[in-house]
C-alpha positions in Angstrom: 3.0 39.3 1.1 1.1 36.4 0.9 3.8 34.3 -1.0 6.2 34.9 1.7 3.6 33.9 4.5 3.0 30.7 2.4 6.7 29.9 1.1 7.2 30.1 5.2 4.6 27.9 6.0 5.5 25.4 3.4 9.3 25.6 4.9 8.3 24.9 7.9 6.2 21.9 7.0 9.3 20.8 5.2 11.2 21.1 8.4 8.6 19.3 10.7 8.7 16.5 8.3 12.2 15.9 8.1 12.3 16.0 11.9 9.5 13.8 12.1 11.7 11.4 9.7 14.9 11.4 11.8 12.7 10.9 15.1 11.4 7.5 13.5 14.9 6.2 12.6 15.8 7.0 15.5 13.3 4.8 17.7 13.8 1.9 14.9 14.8 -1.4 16.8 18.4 -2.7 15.6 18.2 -5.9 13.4 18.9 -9.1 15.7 22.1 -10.9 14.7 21.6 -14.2 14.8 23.3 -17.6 14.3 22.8 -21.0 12.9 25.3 -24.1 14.2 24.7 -27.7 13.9 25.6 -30.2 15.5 26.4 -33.8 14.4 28.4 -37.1 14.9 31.5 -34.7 16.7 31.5 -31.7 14.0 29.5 -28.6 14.4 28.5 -27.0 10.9 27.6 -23.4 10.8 24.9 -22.0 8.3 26.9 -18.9 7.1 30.1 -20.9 6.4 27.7 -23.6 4.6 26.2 -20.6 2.5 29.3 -19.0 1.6 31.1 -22.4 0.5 27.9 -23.1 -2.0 28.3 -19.6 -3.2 31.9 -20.0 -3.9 31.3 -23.1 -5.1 29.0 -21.7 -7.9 31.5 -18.9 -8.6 34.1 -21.5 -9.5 31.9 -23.5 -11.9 32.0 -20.4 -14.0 28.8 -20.9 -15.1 28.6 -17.0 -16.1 25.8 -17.0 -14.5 25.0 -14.3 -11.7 24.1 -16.0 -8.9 20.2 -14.4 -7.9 18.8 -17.4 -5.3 20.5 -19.9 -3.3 18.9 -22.9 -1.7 20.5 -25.5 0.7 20.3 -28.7 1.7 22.6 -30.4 4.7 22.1 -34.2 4.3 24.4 -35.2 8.0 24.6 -38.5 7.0 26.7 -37.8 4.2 28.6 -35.2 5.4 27.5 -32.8 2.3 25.0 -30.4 1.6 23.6 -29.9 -1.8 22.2 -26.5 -3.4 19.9 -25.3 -6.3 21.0 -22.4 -7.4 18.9 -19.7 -9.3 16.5 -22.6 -9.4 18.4 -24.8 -10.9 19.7 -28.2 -9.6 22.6 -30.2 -10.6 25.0 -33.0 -9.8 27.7 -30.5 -9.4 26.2 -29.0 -6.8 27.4 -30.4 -3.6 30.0 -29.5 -1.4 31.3 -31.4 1.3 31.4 -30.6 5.1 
């Protein structure tokens, strides 16, 4: 008898945790979307298009080299922003805006 009473007990535990789990996730706060745009000298530059043009950028310098960390650097006055990738700089890396 007394496995029963405790194979209950521990069941039940089981189940008040779980619930207890699914309440949390449920009073989590979404993640805030955000944006990032600048703007200079009559063009407007935004951060994820930046990003994902040093990314491809990388990809196409077939490096073989899995990109793991990605820096950038927007210099307006050139109209070109400059990356180190993996911590790595180069020469090659620059794209223009």
């Amino acid at each position: 008898m007394a496995t029963k009473k405790t194979a209950k007990a521990a069941e039940a535990k089981v189940v008040e945790t779980v619930e207890a789990v699914e309440t949390k996730k449920a009073t989590r706060k979404p993640a805030v979307k955000s944006s990032v745009y600048v703007q200079f000298g009559g063009k407007e530059i935004v951060e994820k298009d930046v990003v994902a043009a040093c990314k491809k950028a990388y990809a196409d310098l077939a490096t073989g080299e899995d990109l793991k960390t990605l820096e950038v650097y927007i210099k307006l006055e050139e109209g070109a922003a400059y990356y180190v990738a993996n911590g790595v700089a180069s020469d090659d890396y620059k794209i223009e805006l």
